[in-house]
C-alpha positions as CSV (number, residue, x, y, z in Angstrom):
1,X,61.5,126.1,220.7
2,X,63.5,122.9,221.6
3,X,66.5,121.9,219.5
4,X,64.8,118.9,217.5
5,X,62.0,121.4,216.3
6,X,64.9,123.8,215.3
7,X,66.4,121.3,213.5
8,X,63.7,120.4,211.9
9,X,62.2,124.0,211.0
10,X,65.8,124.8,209.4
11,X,65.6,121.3,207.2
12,X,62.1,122.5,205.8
13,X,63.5,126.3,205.2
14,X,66.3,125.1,203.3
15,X,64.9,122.4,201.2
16,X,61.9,125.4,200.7
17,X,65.0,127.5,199.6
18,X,66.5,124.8,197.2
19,X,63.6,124.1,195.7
20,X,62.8,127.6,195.0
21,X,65.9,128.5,193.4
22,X,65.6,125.2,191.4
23,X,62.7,126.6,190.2
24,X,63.7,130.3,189.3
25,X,67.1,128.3,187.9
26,X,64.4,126.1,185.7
27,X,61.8,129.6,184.8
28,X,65.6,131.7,184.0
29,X,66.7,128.9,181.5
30,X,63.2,128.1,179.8
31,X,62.8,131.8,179.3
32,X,66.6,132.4,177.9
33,X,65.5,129.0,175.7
34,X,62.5,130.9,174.3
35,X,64.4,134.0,173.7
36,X,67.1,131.8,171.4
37,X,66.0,132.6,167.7
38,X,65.4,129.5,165.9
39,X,68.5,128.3,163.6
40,X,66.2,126.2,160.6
41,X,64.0,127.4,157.9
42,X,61.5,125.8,156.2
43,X,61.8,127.4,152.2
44,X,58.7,126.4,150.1
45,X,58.8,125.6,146.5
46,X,56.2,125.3,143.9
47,X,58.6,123.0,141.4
48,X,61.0,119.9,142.6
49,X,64.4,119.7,141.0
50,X,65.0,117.1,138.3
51,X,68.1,115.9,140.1
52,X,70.6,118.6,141.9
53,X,73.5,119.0,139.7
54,X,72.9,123.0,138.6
55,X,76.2,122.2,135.7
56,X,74.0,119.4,134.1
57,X,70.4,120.8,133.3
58,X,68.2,123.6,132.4
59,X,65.4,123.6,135.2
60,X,65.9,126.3,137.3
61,X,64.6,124.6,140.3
62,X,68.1,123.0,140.4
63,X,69.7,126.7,140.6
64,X,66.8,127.3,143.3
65,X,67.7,125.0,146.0
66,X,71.7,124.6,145.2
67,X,73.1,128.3,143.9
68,X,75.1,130.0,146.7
69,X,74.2,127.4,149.3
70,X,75.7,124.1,148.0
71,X,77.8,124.9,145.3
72,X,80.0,128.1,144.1
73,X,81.1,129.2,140.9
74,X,83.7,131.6,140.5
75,X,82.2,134.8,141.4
76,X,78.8,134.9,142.5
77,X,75.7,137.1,142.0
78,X,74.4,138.2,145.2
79,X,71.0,139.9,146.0
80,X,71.3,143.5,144.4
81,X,72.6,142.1,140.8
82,X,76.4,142.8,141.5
83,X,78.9,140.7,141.0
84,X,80.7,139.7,144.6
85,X,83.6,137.1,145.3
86,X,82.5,133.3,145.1
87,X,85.5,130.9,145.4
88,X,87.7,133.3,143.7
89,X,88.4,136.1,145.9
90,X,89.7,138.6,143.1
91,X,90.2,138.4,139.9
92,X,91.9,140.9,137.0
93,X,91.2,141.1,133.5
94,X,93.8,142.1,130.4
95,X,93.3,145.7,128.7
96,X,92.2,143.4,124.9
97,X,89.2,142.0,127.2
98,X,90.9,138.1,126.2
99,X,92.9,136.8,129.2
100,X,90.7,136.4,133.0
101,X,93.1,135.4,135.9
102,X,91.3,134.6,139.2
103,X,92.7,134.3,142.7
104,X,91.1,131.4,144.1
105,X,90.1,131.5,148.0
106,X,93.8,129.1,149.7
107,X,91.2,127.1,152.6
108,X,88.4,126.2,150.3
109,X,87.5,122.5,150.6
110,X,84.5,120.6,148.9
111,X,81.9,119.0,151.1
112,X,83.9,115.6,150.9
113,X,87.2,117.6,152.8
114,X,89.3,117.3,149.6
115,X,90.4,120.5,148.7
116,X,89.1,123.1,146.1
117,X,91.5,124.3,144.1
118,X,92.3,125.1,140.5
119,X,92.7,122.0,138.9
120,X,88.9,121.4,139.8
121,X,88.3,124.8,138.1
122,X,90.1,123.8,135.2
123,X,88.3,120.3,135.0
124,X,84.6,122.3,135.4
125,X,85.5,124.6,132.7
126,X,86.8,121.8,130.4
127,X,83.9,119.9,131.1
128,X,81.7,122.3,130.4
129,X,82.8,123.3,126.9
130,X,83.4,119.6,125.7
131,X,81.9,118.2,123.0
132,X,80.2,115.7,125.0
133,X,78.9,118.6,127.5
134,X,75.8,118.4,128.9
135,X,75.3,121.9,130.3
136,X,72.2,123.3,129.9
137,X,74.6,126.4,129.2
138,X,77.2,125.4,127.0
139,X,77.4,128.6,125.0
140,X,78.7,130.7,128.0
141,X,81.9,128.0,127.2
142,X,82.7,128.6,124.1
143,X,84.8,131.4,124.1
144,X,87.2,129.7,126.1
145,X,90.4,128.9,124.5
146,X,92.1,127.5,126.9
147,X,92.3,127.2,130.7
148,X,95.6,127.5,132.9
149,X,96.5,126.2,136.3
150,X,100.0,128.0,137.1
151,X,99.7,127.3,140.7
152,X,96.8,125.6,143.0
153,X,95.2,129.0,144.0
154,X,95.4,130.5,140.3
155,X,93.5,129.9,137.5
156,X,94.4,131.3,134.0
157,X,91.3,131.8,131.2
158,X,91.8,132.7,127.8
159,X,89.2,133.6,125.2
160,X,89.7,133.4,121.8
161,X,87.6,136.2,121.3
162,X,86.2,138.6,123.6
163,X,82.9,138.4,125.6
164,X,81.4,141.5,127.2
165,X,79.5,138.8,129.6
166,X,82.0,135.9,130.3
167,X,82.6,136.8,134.3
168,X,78.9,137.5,134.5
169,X,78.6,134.1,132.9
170,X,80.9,132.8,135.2
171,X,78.7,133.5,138.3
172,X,76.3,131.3,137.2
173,X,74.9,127.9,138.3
174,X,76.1,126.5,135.2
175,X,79.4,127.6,136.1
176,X,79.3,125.9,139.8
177,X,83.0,124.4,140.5
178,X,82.9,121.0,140.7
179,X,85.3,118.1,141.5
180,X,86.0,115.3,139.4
181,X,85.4,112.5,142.3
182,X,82.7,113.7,142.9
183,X,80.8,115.2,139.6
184,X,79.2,111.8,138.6
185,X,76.9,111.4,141.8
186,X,76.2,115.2,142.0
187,X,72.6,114.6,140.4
188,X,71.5,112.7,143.1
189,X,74.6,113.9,145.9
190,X,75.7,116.8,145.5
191,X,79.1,118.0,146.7
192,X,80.2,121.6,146.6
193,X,82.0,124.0,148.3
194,X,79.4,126.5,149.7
195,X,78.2,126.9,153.2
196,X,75.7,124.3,153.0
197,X,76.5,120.5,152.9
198,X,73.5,118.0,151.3
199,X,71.4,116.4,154.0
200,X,68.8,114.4,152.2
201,X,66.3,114.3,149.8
202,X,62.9,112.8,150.0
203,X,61.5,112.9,146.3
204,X,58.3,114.2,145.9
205,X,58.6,116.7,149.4
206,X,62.0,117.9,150.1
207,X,65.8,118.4,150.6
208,X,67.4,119.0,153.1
209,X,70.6,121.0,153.5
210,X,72.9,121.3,156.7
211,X,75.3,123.9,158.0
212,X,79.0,123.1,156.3
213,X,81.1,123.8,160.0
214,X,84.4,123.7,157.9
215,X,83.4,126.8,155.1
216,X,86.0,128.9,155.5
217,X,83.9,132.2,154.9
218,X,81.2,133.8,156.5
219,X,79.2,131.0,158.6
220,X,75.3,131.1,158.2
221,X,73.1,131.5,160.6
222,X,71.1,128.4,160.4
223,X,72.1,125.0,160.9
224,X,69.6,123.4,159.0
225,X,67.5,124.8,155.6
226,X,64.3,122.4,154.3
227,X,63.3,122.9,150.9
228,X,59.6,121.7,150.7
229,X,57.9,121.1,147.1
230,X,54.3,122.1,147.3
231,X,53.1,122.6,143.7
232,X,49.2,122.8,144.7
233,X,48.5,126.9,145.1
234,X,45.5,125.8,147.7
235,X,48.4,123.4,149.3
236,X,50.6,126.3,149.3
237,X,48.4,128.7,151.2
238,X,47.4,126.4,153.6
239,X,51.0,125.2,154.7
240,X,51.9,128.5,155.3
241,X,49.1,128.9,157.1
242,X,49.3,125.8,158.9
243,X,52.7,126.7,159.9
244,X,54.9,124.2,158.2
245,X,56.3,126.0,155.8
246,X,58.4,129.5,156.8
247,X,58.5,131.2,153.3
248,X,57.4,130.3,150.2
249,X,59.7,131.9,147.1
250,X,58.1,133.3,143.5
251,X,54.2,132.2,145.6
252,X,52.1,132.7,142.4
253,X,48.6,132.1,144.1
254,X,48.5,136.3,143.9
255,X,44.4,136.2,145.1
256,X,45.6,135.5,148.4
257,X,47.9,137.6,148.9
258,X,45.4,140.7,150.5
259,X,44.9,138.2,153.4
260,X,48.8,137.3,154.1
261,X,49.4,141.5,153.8
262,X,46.3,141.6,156.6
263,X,48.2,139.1,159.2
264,X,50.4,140.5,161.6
265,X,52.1,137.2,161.1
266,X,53.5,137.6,157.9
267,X,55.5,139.6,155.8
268,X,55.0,139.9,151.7
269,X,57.6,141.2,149.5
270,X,57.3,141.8,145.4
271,X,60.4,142.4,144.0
272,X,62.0,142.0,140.0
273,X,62.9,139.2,138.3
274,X,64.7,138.2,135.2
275,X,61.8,136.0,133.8
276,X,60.8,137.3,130.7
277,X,57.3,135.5,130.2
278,X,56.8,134.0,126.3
279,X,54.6,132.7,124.9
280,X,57.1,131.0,122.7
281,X,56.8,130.2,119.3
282,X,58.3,127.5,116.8
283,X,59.6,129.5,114.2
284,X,60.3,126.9,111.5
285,X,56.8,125.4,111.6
286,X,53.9,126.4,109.6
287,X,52.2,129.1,110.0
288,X,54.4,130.3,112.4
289,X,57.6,130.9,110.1
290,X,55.4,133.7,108.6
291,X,56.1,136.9,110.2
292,X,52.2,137.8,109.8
293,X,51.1,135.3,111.5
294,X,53.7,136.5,114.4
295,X,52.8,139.5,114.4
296,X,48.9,138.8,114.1
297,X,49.4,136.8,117.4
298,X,51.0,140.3,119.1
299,X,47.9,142.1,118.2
300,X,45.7,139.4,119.6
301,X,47.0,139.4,122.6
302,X,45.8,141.9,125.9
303,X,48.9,142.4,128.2
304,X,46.8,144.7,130.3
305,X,44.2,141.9,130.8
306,X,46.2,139.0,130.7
307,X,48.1,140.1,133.6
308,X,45.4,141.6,136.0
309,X,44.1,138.0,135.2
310,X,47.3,136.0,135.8
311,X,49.4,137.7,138.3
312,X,46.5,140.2,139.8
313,X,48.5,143.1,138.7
314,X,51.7,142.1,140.4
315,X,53.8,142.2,136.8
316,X,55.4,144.3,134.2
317,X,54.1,144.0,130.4
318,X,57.4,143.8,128.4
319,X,57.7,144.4,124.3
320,X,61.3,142.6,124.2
321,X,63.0,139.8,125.7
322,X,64.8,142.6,127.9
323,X,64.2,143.3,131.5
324,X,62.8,147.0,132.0
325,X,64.5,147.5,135.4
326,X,68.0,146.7,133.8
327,X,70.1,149.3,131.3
328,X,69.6,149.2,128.2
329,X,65.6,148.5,128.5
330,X,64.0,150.3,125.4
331,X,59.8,150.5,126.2
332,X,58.4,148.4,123.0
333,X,55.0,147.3,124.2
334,X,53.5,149.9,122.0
335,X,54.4,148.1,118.9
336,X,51.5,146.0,118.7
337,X,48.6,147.3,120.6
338,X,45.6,144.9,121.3
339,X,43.4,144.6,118.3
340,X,42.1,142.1,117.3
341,X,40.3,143.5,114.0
342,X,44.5,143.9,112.7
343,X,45.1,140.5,114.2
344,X,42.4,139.3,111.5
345,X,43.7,141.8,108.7
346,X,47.3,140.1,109.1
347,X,46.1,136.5,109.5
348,X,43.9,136.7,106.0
349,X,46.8,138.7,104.4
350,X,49.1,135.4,105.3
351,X,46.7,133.5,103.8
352,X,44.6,132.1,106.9
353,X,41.5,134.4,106.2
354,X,39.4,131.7,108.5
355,X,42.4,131.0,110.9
356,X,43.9,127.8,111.7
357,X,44.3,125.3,114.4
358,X,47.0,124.9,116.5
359,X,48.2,123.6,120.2
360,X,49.4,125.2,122.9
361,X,51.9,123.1,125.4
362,X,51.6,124.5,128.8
363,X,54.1,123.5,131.6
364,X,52.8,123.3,135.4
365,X,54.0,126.5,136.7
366,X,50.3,128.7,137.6
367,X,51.0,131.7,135.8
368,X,51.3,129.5,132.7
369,X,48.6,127.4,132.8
370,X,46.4,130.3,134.1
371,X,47.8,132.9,131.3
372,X,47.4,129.6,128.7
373,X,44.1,129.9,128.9
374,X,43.4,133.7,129.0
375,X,46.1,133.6,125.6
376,X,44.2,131.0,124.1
377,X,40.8,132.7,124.4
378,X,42.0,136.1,123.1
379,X,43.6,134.0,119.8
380,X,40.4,132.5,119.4
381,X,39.0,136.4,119.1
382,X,41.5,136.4,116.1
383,X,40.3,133.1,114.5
384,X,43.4,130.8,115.7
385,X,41.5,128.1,117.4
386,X,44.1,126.7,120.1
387,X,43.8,123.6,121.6
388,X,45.4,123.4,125.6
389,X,48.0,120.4,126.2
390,X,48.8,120.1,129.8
391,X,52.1,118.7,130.5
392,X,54.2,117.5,133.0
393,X,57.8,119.3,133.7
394,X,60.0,116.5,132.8
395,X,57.6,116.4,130.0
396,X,57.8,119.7,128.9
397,X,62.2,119.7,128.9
398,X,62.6,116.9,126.7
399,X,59.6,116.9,124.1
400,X,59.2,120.9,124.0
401,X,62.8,122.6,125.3
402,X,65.4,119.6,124.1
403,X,63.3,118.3,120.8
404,X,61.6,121.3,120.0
405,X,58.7,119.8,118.7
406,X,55.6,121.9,119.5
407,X,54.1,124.6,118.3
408,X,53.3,127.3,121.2
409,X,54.2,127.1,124.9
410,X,54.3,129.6,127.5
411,X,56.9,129.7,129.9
412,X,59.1,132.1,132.0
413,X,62.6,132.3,130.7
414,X,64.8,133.5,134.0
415,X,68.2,133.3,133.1
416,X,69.8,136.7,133.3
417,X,70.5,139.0,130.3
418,X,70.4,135.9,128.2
419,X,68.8,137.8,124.9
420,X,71.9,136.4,123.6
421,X,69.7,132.7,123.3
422,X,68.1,134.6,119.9
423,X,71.4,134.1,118.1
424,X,71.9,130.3,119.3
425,X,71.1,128.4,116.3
426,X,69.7,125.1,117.8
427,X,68.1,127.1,120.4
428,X,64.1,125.9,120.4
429,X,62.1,129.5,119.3
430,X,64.3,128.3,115.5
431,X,64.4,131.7,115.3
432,X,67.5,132.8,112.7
433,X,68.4,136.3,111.8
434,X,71.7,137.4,110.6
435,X,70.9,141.1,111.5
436,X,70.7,140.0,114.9
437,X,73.8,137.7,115.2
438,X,76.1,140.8,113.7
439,X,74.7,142.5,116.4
440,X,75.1,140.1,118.9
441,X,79.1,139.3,117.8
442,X,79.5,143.2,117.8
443,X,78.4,142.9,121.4
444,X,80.4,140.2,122.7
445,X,83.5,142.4,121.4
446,X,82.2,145.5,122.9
447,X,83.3,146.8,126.9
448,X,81.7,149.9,127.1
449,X,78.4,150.4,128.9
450,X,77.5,152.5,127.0
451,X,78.0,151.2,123.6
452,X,76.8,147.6,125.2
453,X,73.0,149.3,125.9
454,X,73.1,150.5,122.9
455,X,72.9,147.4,121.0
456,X,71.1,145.5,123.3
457,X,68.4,148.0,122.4
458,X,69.0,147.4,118.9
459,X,68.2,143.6,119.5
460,X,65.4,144.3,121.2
461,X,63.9,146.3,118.2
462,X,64.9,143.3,116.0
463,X,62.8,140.7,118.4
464,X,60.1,142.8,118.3
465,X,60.0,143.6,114.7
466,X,60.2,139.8,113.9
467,X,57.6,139.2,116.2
468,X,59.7,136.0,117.4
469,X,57.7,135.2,120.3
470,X,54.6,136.6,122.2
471,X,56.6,138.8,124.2
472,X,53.8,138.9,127.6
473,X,55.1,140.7,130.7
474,X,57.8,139.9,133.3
475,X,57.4,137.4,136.3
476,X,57.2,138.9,139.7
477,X,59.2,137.8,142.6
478,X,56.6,137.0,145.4
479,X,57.5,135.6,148.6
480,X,55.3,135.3,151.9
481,X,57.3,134.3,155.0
482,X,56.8,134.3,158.5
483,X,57.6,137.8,160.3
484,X,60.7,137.9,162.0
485,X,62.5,136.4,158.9
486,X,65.1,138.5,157.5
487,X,67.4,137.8,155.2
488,X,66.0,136.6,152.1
489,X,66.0,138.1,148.6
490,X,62.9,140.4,147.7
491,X,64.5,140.7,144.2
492,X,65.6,137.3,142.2
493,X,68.7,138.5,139.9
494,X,69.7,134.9,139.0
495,X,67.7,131.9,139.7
496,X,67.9,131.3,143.4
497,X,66.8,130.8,146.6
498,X,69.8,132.3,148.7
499,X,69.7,131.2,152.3
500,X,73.4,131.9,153.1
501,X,72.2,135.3,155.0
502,X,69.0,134.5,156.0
503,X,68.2,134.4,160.6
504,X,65.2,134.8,162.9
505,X,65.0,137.9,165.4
């Protein structure tokens, strides 16, 4: 072979040889890109948040998309129930149950870089027991006599009388730490020290939260977390079908969820909640202040049917406003079994031998305006003729929740052990009972466990007695999510959507 075809035969070889390992260069990093799991999450919601400031409302949307991943109280709640270190790392409390003093995390910093310390605690707990206070939460508060700041990592609490629940209280949304530059804007721009920072938020379809890079704990997973509001059930099925949404939290369109348990695809947990499901009653207004009438409605009502029919069998029926997977739980759904021929008996006894008319308020949520139906067709069995008012959520906070002027509603109530709303005196069932406030002071001074279950069980028995509300079954926690998720709650102890642990495989 001559030199000039040499030289030209090793040209061809090498650029042969370049391009090939250009190539298997390319194929090595496309394939180490696909094996990177992703780092953002698409979380679906069927409710949007009034605004996003959990210390300054009661919609538990707001507690949803912020609890954990924006803000922190003091402790924190996490997955199984317990208590666990929020921005207080430890914390001791004084043999007479009356003085808490927490150890506040040293690097802590708010969103904004100013730092998060306990002068902030002591303006969030101030704030939040004013006079002026709008916390949908107030009462946790009120015990507080007065808060100390001895140093900037320190915070001193003292009661002025015990309260068996105050640190429990105190893991809370309500009780997220907020600063004082920031706490007028947090409806709208929220600012917390958690290990998410506030992206955006598109009203009417999202929020969007990214990964806080100075948190000085345990750094998620994923750099970016969407919340997407999807309140139509068909809506939700199909954008998780569809692919746009990665897991959809308390999903209540429960006829679908045979087909998302057949796809490899997915993954479909049912765990317990704290939502005690009502139908909730106004207590000072005719007929209802008659405990008859109460407990006519009990009889009248099938738990069995009503929650094959709402929730497809994914639910507890509950006699109480107690959880029955918590201590303390005392089985009461045989006080008033279904039958309707008693539910008559009572109603002409109270004077209504041909019933009466009455409305029913029903928020958005599915389970309640499915179940308000189903409820008001088995009253109608008993004579009370109900008439079905749809309403908004907005809506439903300020006429039915703030100015407590309906007659029936059905909602979900998902705070935590909060029987403790019965003795509230401006609370919206106007329920009163002095048998049940002695109890409930007895157990705000009470420690023991023990004793503690005890009379919860006796407040449960009171509830039921009184027949203060149509006491209906407990709200599952459903979620459907892409397999290959992990992370996410399959029980809901406190109202949240906790991202903070959540990653792909």
């Amino acid at each position: 072979m001559s030199t000039a075809k040499q030289r030209v035969t090793q040209r061809f070889t090498q650029r042969f040889i370049l391009a090939a390992t250009a190539g298997l260069a390319l194929a090595a990093a496309s394939q180490a890109a696909l094996a990177q799991p992703r780092t953002d999450l698409v979380v679906g919601m069927a409710l949007e948040p009034p605004h996003l400031d959990p210390t300054a409302g009661a919609a538990g949307a707001i507690k949803e998309v912020t609890y954990a991943n924006l803000f922190e109280p003091l402790l924190r709640v996490d997955g199984d129930g317990k208590l666990v270190p929020g921005l207080a790392e430890r914390w001791t409390v004084s043999e007479d149950g009356l003085t808490y003093r927490f150890s506040l995390r040293p690097n802590a910093k708010f969103h904004d870089g100013t730092t998060a310390d306990s002068a902030d605690v002591k303006f969030t707990l101030d704030r939040a027991r004013a006079a002026d206070s709008v916390n949908a939460q107030k009462a946790y508060f009120a015990p507080i006599a007065k808060v100390e700041t001895p140093d900037p990592q320190t915070v001193v609490v003292t009661l002025s009388r015990p309260d068996g629940l105050f640190l429990f209280h105190m893991a809370s949304g309500d009780a997220a730490i907020v600063a004082p530059e920031s706490a007028p804007t947090n409806k709208q721009k929220p600012v917390g020290t958690g290990p998410f920072k506030f992206d955006r938020w598109v009203a009417g379809d999202r929020v969007v939260l990214v990964r806080n890079p100075d948190y000085d704990g345990a750094k998620p997973k994923l750099d970016r977390v969407t919340f997407r509001f999807v309140s139509d059930p068909a809506a939700q099925v199909a954008a998780l079908k569809a692919g746009d949404i990665d897991a959809f939290t308390l999903f209540s369109t429960y006829e679908a969820l045979p087909e998302f348990r057949n796809d490899p695809k997915f993954t479909v947990t049912v765990g317990s909640t704290e939502g005690e499901t009502l139908l909730s009653t106004n207590n000072a207004r005719k007929p209802f202040d008659d405990v008859r009438v109460r407990r006519a409605m009990a009889h009248a009502i099938d738990r069995k049917t009503l929650i094959e029919g709402v929730l497809y069998g994914n639910g507890a029926a509950i006699g109480s406003h107690f959880p029955p997977h918590r201590e303390g739980y005392v089985d009461l759904t045989g006080m008033y079994p279904y039958d309707p021929v008693k539910a008559k008996a009572l109603l002409a006894e109270a004077g209504y031998p041909n019933g009466f008319d009455t409305t029913l308020r029903l928020p958005p949520p599915p389970y309640a305006r499915r179940g308000g139906e189903l409820v008001a067709a088995m009253l109608a069995e008993a004579g009370i003729r109900v008439k079905i008012e749809p309403v908004e959520w907005a809506a439903w906070l300020e006429k039915t929740f703030k100015g407590k002027d309906y007659d029936l509603t059905m909602i979900a109530h998902t705070e935590p052990l909060d029987i403790d709303i019965y003795a509230r005196p401006d609370y919206y069932f106007n329920y009163k009972s002095e048998r049940f406030n002695a109890l409930n002071e007895e157990l705000n001074r009470t420690q023991d466990p023990a004793k503690r279950n005890a009379l919860y069980g006796e407040q449960q028995k009171i509830l039921a007695e009184d027949a203060v509300n149509g006491f209906l079954f407990m709200l599952p926690s459903v979620t459907v999510q892409k397999a290959g998720l992990t992370g996410m709650w399959v029980n809901r102890p406190v109202q949240a959507n906790d991202v903070t642990g959540a990653a792909w495989k």
